[in-house]
N, C-alpha and C positions, 0 to 999 in steps of 0.2 A: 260177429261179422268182421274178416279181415278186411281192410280199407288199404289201397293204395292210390296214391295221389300220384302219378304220372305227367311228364312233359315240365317236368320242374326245369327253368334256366336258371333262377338265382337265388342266392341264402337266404332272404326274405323269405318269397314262399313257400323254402323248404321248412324253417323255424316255424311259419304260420300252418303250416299243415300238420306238424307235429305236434304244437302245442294245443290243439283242435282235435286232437285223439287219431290223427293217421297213425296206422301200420307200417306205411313203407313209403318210399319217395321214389318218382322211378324219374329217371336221366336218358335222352335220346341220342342216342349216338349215331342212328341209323338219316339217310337224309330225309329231315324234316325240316318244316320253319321253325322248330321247337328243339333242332339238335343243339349240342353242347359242347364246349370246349373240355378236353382233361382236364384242365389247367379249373375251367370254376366247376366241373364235381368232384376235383378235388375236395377245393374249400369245402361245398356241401360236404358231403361226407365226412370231413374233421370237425364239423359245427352240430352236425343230427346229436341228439341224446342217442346210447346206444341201443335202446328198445326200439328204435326207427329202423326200420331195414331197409339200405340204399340199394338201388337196383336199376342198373344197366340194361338199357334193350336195343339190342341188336335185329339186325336183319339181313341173312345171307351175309353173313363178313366169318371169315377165315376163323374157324374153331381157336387156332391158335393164340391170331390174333385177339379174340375175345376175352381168354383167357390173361392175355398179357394185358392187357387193359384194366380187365379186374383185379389182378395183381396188383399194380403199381397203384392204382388209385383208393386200393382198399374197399371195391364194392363188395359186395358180399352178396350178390346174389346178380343173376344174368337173365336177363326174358331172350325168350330166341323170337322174334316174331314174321321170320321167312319161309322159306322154305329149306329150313335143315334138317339134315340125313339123323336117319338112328341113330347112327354110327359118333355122328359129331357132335350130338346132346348126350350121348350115352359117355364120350369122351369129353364131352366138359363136366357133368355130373360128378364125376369124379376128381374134379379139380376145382371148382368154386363150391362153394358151402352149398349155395342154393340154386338148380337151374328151373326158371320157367317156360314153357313152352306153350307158345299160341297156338289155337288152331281158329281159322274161320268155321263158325256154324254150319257151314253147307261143307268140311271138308271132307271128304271121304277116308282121308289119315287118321280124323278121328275116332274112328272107329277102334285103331290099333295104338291108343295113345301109351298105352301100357307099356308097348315095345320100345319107346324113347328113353325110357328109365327118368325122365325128370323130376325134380321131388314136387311142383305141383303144374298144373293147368293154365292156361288162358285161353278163354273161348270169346272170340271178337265177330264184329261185323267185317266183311268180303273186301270192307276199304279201310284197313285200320289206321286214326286218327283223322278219319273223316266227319265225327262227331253223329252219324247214322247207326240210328238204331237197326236191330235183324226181328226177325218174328224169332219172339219166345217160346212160342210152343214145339217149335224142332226140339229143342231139349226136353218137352214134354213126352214127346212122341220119341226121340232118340236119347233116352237117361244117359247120363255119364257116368262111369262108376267110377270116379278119381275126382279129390277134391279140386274144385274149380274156382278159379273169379273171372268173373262176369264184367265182359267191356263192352262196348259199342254203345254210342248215343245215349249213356248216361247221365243225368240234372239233377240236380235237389227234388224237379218238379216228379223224374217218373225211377225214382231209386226205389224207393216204398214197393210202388209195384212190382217193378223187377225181380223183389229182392222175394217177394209174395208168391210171383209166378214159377222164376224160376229155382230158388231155393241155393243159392250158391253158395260156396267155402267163403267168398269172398269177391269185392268189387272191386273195380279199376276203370278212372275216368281223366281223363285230360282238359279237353274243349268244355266238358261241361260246367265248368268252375274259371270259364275266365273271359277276362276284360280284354285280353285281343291273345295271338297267339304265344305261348311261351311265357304269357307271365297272369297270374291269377288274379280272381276280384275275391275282398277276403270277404267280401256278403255272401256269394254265392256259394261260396265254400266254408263256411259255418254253418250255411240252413243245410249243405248237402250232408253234413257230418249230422248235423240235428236230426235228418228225417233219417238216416241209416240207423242213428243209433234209438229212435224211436221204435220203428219197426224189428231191432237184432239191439236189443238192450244189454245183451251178454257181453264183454270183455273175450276174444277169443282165444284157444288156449294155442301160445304161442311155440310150436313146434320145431321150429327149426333152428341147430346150430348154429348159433350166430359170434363162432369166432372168426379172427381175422383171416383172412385171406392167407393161405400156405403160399411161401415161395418156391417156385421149383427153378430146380439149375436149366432146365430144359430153356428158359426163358432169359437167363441170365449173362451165359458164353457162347450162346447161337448169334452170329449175325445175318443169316440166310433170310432174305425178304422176299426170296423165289416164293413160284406158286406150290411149289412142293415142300415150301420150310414153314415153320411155326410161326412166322410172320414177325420177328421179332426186330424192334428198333431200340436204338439208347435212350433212356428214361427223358431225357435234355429232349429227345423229337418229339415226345410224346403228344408234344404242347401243337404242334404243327398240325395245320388243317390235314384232315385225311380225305381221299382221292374218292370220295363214294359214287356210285352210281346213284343219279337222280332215277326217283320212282314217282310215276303221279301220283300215284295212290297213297301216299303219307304228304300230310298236308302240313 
């Protein structure tokens, strides 16, 4: 059972989640109480052991920009968890090592997840990062035939089940493992790794490319910040708050 540990803000509960047997770390770039500076997923990211696979989630922000982002700071893998085009997963696919793409359970895209080209899945509840769980048995009743992890209102208390009913590639939890937003309790996230790996004792076999991030020129001597350019800025601005649109629904 692949395990990522999502909503990480600082090196602390990145190191505590990995040394606890997570999979991946994921960093919110998207506007949440739980987003994050470049400047500290950087740090994370230089401090994970390399069997940790850091991971960036975006939401509706510029293809390019995504890319330029995972560039610089060396993530190596991207969650899209908006509403983005084939077109634009299918075009970062091809330029970050690893793309994941959410879909809500009730989404009717999922049906056509295949056309996105991503190399894996996210199947969340209707308000992601709301800590609400969705009825499982939609996935019952509509199987997915591409490996998944499983998010929405995830706990140490109901992982076992989850993991029981709906059979996934893997899980991904934030709210459910912490002491207020954006930063973890390491109880709840011990028992949560306990009961996961009680019920998926297996070690999963760990698939994906995990070398560094390829640099492209495209991102390099572009300076077009229009909406028609690759969104690209000097490595120095990086660090600067970015312009997001607030959403309620990521909490």
């Amino acid at each position: 059972m692949f395990v990522k540990i999502c909503g990480v803000t600082n090196v602390e509960d990145a190191l505590l989640a990995a040394g606890l047997g997570a999979n991946a770390v994921g960093m919110i770039f998207a506007a949440s109480s739980r987003r994050i500076a470049t400047g500290e997923a950087r740090d994370i990211v230089r401090r994970l052991p390399p069997e940790v696979l850091p991971v960036g989630v975006f939401r509706d922000e510029r293809a390019g920009r995504v890319a330029e982002i995972a560039n610089s700071i060396g993530l190596r893998a991207v969650q899209l968890s908006g509403h983005e085009s084939v077109e634009d997963t299918r075009w970062l696919a091809g330029r970050v090592p690893v793309v994941i793409k959410a879909f809500a359970a009730q989404d009717p895209n999922l049906a056509r997840a295949a056309d996105y080209g991503a190399h894996r899945l996210l199947i969340d509840s209707a308000s992601p990062g709301s800590g609400k769980t969705f009825d499982w048995t939609l996935l019952q009743r509509r199987p997915v035939r591409h490996k998944f992890l499983l998010a929405g209102g995830l706990t140490p208390g109901n992982v076992a089940e989850a993991i029981t009913t709906v059979k996934p590639w893997g899980v991904d939890l934030a709210t459910g493992v912490e002491a207020s937003p954006g930063v973890k309790d390491p109880a709840k996230l011990r028992q949560f790794m306990a009961n996961v790996r009680a019920v998926a004792p297996e070690e999963p076999t760990f698939e994906f490319e995990l070398d560094p991030v390829p640099v492209y020129d495209e991102f390099i001597d572009v300076a077009d910040d229009g909406p028609d350019g690759p969104g690209h800025r000097p490595a120095a601005d990086l660090d600067r708050p970015f312009n997001w649109e607030e959403d309620s629904t990521w909490h």
